[in-house]
N, CA, C and O atoms as CSV, one atom per row, in Angstrom:
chain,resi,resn,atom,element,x,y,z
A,1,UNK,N,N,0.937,-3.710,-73.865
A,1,UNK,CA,C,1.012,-4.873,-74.739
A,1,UNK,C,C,0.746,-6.125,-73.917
A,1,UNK,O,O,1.293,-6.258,-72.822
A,2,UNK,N,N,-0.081,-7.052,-74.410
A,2,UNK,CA,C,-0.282,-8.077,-73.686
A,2,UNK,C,C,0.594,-8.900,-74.027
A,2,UNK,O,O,0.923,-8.996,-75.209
A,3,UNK,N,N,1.497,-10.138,-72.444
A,3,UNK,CA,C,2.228,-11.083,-72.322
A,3,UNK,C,C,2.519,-12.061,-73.254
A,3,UNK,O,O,1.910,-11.944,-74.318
A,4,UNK,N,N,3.082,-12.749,-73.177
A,4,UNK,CA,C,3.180,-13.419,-74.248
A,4,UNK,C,C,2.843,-14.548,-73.433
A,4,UNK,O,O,3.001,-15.563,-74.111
A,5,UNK,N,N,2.422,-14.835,-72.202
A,5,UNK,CA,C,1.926,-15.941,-71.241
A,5,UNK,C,C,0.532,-15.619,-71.508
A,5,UNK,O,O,-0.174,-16.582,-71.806
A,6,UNK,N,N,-0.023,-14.460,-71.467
A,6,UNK,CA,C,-1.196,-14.155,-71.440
A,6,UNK,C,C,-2.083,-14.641,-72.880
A,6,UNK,O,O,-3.126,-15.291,-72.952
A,7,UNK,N,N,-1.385,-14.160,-73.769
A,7,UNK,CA,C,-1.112,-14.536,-75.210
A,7,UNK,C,C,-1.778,-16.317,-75.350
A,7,UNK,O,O,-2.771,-16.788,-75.905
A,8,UNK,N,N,-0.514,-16.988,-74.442
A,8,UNK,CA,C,-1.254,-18.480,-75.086
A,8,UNK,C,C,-2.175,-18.792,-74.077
A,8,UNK,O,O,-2.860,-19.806,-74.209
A,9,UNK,N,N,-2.329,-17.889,-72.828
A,9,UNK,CA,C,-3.321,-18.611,-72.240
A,9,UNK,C,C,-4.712,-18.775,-72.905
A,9,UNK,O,O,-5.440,-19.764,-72.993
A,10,UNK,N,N,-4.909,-17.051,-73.502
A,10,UNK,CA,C,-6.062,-16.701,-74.251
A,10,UNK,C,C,-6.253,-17.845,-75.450
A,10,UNK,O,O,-7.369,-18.199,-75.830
A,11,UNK,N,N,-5.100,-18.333,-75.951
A,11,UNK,CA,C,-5.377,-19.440,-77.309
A,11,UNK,C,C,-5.741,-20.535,-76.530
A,11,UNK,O,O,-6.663,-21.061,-77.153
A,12,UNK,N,N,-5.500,-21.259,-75.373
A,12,UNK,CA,C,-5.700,-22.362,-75.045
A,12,UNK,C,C,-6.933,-22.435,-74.283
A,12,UNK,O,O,-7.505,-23.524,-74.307
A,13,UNK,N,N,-7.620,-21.203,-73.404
A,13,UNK,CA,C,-8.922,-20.699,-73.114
A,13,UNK,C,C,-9.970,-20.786,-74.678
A,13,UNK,O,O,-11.027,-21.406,-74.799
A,14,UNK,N,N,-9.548,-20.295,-75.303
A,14,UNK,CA,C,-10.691,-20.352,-76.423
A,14,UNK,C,C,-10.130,-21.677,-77.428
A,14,UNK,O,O,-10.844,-21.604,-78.429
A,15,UNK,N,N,-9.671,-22.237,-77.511
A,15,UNK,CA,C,-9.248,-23.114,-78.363
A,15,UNK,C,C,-8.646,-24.597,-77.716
A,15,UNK,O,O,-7.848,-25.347,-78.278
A,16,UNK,N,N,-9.114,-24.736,-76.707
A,16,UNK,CA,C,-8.964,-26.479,-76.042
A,16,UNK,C,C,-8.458,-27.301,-76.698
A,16,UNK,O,O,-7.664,-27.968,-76.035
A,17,UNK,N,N,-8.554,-27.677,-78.018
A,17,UNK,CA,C,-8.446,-28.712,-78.897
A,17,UNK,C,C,-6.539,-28.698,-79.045
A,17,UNK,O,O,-5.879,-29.732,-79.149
A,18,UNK,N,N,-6.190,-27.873,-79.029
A,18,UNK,CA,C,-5.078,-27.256,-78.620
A,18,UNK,C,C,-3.916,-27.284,-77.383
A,18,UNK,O,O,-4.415,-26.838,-76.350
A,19,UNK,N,N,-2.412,-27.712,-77.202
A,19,UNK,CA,C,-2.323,-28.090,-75.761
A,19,UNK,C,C,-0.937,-26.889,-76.104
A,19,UNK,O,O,-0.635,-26.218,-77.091
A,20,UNK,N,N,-0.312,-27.073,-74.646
A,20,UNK,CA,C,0.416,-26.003,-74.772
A,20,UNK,C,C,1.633,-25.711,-75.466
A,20,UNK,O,O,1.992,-24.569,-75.752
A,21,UNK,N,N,2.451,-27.070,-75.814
A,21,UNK,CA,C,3.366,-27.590,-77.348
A,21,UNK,C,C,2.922,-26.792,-78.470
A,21,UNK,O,O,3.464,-25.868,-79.077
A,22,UNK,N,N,1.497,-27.530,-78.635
A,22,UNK,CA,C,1.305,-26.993,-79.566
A,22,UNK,C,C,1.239,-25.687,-80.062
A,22,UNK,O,O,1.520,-25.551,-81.253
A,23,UNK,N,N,0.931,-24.692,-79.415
A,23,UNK,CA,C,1.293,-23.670,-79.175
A,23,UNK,C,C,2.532,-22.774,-79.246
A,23,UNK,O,O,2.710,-21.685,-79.791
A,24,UNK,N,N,3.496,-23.731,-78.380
A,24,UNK,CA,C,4.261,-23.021,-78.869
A,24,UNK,C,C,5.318,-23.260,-79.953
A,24,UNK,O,O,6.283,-22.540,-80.207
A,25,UNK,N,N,4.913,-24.535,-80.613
A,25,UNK,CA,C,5.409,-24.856,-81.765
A,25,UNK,C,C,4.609,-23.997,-83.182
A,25,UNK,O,O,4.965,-23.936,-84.358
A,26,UNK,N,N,3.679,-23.538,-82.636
A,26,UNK,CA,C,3.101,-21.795,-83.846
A,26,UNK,C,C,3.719,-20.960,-83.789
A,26,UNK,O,O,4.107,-20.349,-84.785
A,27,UNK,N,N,4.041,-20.634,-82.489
A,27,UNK,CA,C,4.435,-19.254,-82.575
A,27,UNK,C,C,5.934,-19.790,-82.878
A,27,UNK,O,O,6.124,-19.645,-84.086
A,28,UNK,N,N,6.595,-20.118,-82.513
A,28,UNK,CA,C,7.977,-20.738,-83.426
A,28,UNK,C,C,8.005,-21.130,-84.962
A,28,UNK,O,O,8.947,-20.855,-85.706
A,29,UNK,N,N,7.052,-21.690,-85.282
A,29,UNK,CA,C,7.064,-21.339,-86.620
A,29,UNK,C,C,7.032,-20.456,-87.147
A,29,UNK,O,O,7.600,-20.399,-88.238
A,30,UNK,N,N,6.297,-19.253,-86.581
A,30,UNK,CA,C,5.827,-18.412,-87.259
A,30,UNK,C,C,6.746,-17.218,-87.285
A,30,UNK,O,O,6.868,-16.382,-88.180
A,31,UNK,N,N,7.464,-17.316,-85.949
A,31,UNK,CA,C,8.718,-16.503,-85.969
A,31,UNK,C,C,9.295,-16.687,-86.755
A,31,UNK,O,O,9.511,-15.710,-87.473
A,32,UNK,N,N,10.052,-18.280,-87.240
A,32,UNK,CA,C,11.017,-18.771,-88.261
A,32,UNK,C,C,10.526,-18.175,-90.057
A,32,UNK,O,O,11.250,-17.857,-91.001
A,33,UNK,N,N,9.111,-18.222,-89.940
A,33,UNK,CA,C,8.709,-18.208,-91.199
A,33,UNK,C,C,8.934,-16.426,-91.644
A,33,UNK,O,O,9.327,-15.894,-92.683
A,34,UNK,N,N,8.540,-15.946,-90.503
A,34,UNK,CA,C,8.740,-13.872,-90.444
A,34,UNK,C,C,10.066,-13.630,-90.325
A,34,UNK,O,O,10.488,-12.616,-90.881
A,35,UNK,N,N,10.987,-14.467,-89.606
A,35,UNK,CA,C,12.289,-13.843,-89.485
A,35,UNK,C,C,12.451,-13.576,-87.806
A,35,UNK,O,O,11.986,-12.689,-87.091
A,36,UNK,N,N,13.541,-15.042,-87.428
A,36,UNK,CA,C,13.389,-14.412,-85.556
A,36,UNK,C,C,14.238,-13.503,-85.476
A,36,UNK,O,O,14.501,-13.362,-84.282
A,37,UNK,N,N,15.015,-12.561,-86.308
A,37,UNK,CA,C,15.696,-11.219,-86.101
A,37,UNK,C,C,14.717,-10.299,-86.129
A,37,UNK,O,O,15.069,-9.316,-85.477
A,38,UNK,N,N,13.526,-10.167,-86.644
A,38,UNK,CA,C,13.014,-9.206,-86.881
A,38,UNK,C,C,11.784,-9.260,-86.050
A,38,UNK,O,O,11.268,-8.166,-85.821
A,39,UNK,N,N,11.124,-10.477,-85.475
A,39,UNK,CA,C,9.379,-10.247,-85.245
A,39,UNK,C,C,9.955,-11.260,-83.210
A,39,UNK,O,O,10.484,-12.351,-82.997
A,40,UNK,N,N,9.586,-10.411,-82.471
A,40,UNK,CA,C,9.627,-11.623,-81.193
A,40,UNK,C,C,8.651,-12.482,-80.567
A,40,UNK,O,O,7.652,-12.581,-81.279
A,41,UNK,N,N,8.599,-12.940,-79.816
A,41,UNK,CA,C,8.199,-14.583,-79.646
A,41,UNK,C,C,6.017,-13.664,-79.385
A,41,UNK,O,O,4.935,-13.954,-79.896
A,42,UNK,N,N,6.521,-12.437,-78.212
A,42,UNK,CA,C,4.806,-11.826,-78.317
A,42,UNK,C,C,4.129,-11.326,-79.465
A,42,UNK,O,O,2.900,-11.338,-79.536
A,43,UNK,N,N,5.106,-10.744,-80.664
A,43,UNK,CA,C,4.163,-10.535,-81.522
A,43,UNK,C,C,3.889,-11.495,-82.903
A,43,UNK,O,O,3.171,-11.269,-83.877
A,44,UNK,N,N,4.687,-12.567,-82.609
A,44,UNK,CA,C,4.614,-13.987,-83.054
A,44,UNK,C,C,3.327,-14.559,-82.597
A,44,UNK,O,O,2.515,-14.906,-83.454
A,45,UNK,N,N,2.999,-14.722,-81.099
A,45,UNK,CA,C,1.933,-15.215,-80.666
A,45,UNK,C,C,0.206,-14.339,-80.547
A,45,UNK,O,O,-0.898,-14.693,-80.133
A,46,UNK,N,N,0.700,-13.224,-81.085
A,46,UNK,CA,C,-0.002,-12.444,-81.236
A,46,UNK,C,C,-0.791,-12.581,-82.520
A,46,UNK,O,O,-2.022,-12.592,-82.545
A,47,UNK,N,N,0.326,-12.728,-84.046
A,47,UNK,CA,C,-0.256,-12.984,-84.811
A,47,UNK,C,C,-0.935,-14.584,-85.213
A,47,UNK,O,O,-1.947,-14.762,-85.890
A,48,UNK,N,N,-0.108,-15.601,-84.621
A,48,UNK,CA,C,-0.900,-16.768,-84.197
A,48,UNK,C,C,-2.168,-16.517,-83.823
A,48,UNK,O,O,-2.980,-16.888,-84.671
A,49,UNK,N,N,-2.655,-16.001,-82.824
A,49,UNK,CA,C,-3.914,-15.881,-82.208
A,49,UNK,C,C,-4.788,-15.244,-83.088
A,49,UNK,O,O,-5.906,-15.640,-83.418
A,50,UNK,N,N,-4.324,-14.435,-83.376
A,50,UNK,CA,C,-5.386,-13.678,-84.561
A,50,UNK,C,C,-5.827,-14.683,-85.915
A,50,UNK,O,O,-6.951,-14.782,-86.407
A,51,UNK,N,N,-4.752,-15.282,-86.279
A,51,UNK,CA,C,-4.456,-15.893,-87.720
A,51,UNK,C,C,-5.733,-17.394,-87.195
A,51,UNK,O,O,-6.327,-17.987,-88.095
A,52,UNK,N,N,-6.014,-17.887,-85.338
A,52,UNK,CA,C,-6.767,-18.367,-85.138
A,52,UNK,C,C,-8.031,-18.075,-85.033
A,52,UNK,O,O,-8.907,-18.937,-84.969
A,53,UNK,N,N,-8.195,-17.101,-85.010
A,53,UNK,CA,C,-9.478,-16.036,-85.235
A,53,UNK,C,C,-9.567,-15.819,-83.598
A,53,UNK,O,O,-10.584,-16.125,-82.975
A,54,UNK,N,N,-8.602,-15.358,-83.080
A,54,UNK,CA,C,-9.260,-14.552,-81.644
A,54,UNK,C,C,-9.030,-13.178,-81.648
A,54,UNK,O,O,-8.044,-12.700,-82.208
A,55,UNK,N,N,-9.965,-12.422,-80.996
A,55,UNK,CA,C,-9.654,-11.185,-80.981
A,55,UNK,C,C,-9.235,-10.922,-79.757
A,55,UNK,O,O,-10.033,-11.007,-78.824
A,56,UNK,N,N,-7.882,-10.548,-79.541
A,56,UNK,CA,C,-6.928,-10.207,-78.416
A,56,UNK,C,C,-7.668,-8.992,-77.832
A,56,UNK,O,O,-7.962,-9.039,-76.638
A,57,UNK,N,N,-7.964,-8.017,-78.483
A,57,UNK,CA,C,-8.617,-6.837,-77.999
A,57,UNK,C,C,-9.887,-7.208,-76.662
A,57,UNK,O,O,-10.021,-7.039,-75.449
A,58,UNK,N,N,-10.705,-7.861,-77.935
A,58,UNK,CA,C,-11.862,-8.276,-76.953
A,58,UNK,C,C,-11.312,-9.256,-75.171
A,58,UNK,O,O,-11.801,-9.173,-74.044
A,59,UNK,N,N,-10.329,-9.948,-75.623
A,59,UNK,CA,C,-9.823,-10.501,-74.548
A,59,UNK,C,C,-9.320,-9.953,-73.415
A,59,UNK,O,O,-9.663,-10.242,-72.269
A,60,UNK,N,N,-8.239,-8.904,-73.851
A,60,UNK,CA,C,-7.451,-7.917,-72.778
A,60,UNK,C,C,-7.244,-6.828,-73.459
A,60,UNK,O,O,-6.964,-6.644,-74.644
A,61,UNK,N,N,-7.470,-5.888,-72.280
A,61,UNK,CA,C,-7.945,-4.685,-73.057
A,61,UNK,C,C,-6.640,-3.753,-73.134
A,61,UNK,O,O,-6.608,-2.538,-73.331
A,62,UNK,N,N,-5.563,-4.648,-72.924
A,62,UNK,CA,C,-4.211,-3.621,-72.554
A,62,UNK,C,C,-3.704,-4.356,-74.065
A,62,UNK,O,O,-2.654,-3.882,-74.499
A,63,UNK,N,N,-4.312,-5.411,-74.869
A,63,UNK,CA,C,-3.560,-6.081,-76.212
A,63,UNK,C,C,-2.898,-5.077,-77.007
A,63,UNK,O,O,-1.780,-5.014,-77.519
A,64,UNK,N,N,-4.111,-4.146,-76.962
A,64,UNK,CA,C,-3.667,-2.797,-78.412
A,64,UNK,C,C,-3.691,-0.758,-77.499
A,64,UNK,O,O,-4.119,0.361,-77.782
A,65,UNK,N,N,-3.287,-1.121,-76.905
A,65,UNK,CA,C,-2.918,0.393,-76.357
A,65,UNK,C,C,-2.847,1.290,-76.987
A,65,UNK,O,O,-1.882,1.108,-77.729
A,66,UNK,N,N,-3.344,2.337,-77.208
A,66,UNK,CA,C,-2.885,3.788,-77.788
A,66,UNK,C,C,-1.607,4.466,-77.036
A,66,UNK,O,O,-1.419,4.287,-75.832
A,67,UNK,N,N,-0.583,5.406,-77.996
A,67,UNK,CA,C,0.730,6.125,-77.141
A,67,UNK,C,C,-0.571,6.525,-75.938
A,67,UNK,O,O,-0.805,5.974,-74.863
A,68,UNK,N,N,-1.216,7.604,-76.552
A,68,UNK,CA,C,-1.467,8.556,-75.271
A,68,UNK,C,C,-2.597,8.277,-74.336
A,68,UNK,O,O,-3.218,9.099,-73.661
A,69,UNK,N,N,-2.821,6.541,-74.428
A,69,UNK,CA,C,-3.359,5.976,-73.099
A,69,UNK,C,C,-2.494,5.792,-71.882
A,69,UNK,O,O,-2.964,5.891,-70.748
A,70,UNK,N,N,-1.097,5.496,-72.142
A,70,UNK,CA,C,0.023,4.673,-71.658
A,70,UNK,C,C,0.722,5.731,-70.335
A,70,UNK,O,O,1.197,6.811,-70.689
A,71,UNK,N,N,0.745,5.374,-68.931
A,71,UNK,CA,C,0.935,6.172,-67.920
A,71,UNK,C,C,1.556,5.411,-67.634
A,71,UNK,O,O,1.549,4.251,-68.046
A,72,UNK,N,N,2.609,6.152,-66.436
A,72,UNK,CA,C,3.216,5.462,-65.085
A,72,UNK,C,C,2.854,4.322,-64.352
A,72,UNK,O,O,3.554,3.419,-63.893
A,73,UNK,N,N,1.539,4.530,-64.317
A,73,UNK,CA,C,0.526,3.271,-63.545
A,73,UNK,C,C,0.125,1.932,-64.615
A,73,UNK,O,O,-0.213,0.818,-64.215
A,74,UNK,N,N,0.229,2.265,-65.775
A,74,UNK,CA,C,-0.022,0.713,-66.949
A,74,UNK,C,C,1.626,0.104,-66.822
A,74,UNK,O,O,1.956,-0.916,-67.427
């Protein structure tokens, strides 16, 4: 699963217009709006990024893992 550092770096790499507040005043919303008992701050910023149109995949290739990729060494 990719970081949740990694996460806004990728939004602020493709999306400049953007500073790092801002940022994380999305993914705080967006927690608040999903429920912060239920969704955490990476897959908050996760769906931020997407909902900005980035594709995390294309970015880092560890974003969406399969179980039976996942070893000792990841």
């Amino acid at each position: 699963m990719i970081t949740l550092e990694e996460t806004i770096q990728a939004i602020l790499k493709h999306l400049p217009e953007y500073d790092r507040k801002e940022v994380l005043n999305l993914i705080d919303e967006k927690r608040q709006e999903l429920g912060p008992e239920i969704i955490n701050e990476e897959s908050a910023a996760m769906i931020v990024a997407r909902e900005l149109g980035i594709d995390l995949q294309q970015v880092s290739p560890k974003a969406r893992q399969k179980i039976e990729d996942i070893s000792e060494n990841n």
